[in-house]
N, C-alpha and C positions, 0 to 999 in steps of 0.2 A: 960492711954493707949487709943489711940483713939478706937473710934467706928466700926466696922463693922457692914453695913445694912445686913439682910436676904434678899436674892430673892428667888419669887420662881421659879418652872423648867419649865415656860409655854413655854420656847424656851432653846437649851443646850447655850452651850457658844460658842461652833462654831457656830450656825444658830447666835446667835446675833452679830458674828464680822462679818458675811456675809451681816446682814443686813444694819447691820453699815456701811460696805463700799459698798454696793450695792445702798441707799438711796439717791437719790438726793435731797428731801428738806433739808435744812440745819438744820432746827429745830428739824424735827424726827432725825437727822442725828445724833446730838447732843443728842439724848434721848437713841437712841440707844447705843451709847459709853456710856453713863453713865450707862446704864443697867449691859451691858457688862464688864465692868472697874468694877463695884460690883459683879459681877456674879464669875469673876476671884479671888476677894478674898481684894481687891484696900480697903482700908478706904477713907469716903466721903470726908475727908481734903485731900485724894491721887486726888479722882479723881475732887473735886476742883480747885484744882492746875494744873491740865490737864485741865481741859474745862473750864475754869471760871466762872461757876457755883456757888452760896454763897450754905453753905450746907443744907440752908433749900430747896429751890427749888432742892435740889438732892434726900432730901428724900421727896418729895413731888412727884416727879417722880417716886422714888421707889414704892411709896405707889400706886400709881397709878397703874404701871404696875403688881404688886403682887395682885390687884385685877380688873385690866380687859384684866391684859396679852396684847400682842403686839395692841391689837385697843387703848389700853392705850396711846402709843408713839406718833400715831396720831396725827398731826398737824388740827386742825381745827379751826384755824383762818380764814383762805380762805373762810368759810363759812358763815361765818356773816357778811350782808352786813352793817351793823350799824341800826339807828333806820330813821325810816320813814319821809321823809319831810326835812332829813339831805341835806344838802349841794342844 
């Protein structure tokens, strides 16, 4: 039987489809639906198959946000400009 990830309630399942479809980076965007997609009850090969996501990097996501809650989803790539002397 596949698996079902635990999440926990640090947003319901409505704030997370809101935020899912309120988000314009793609990549929180992405993090969002997956939260969401587990939150509703989805196993990670359900929501794999929805986002193309491999199901490690899903519960990688998970793990994430079950322990820093929505600053978890957070894209912070943008932030780093690489290392010094580059280019």
């Amino acid at each position: 039987m596949p698996r079902r990830l635990s999440i926990q309630e640090h947003l319901s399942v409505d704030e997370l489809e809101r935020n899912y479809r309120a988000t314009h980076d793609p990549i929180e965007r992405t993090r969002y639906q997956i939260i969401w997609l587990l939150a509703k009850g989805k196993t990670t090969r359900e929501v794999s198959s929805v986002t193309g996501y491999c199901l490690e990097a899903i519960r990688k996501i998970a793990r994430r946000y079950n322990h820093q809650g929505q600053e978890g989803l957070v894209d912070r790539r943008h932030q780093h400009r690489g290392p010094k002397g580059f280019l």
